[in-house]
Structure formats: structure tokens, C-alpha cells
C-alpha positions as semicolon CSV with decimal commas, in nm:
position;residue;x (nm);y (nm);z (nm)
1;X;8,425;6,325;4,067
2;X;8,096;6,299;4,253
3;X;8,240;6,123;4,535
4;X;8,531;6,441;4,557
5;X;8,289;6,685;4,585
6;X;8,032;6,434;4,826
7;X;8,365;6,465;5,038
8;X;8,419;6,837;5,025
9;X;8,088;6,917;5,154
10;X;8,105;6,628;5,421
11;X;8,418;6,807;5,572
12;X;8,236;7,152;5,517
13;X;7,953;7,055;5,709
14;X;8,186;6,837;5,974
15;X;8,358;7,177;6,040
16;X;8,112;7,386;6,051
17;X;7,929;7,192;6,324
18;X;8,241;7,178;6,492
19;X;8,270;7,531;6,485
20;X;7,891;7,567;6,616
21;X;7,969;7,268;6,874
22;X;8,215;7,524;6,992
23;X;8,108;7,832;7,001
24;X;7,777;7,664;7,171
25;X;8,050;7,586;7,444
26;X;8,259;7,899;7,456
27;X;7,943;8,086;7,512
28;X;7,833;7,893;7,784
29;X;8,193;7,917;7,925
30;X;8,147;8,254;7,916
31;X;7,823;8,313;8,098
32;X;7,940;8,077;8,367
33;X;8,252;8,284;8,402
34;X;7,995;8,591;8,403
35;X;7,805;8,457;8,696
36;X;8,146;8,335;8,861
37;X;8,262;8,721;8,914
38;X;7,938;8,879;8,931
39;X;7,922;8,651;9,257
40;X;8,280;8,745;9,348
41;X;8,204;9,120;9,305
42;X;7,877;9,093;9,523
43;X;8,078;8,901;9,789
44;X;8,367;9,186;9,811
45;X;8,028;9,469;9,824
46;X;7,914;9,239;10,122
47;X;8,286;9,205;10,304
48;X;8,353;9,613;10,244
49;X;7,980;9,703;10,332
50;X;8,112;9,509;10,682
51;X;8,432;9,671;10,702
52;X;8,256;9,990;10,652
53;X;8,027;9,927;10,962
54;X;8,315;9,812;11,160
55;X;8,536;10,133;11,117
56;X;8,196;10,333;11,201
57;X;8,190;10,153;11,529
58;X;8,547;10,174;11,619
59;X;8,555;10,564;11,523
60;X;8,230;10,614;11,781
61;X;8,458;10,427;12,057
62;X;8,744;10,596;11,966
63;X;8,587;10,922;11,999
64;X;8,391;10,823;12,309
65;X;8,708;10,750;12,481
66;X;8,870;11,077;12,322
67;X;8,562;11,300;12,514
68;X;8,655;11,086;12,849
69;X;9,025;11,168;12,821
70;X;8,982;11,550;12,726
71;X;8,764;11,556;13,021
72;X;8,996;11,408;13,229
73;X;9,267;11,616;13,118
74;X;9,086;11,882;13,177
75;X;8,962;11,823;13,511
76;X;9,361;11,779;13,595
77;X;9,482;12,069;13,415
78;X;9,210;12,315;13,679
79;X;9,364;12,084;14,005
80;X;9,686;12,158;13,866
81;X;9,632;12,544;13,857
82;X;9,422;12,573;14,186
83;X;9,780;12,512;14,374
């Protein structure tokens, strides 16, 4: 009878540090998987803080060459109405 309940709590305790074994490893799974997308998320703040100084450029050129052809337009438009 002693032996019986010797193996009961042997399996009890054999679970239970199984259980502990892996939640010890699940929660280290999960902190690495924490640090894996709070990388990722920094990395796409990095790539849209670029694309963000990329479309500032390209508007200023765009606009730059808008002024040059209004001017130009304009300069044709007054030959245009001199004759």
C-alpha cells in the first residue's frame, strides 16, 4: 500500500515539474517572440519614417517643376496675346 501511494506522489511530482519545465519554456518562447516583433515593428517605423522623407522630397521637385511650367505657360500665354 505504501509503495501505491510512494508511486502516486512520484507521478504527482514528475508532472508537476513537467508542467513547470514547460511553462519555464513557453514563457521564454514568448518573450523571444516579444522581442522578435517589437524588432519587426521598429524596422517598419524606420522603412515608413524613409518613405515619408522620400515623398517630402519628390513633392518639393514636383512642385518646383510645377512653378517652372506655370511660368512658362505663362510667359507663352502673354507672346501668344501680344500678336
Amino acid at each position: 500500500m505504501v509503495e501505491i501511494y510512494a508511486a502516486i506522489i512520484g507521478a504527482a511530482i514528475g508532472v508537476g515539474g513537467a508542467s513547470a519545465g514547460n511553462f519555464g519554456r513557453r514563457n521564454v518562447e514568448a518573450r523571444e517572440a516579444i522581442v522578435r516583433l517589437t524588432v519587426a515593428v521598429e524596422n517598419i517605423s524606420e522603412k515608413l519614417e524613409e518613405l515619408h522623407e522620400d515623398m517630402k522630397q519628390d513633392r518639393k521637385e514636383i512642385y518646383n517643376r510645377l512653378s517652372i511650367h506655370e511660368n512658362r505657360l505663362t510667359m507663352l500665354e502673354g507672346t501668344t496675346q501680344r500678336k
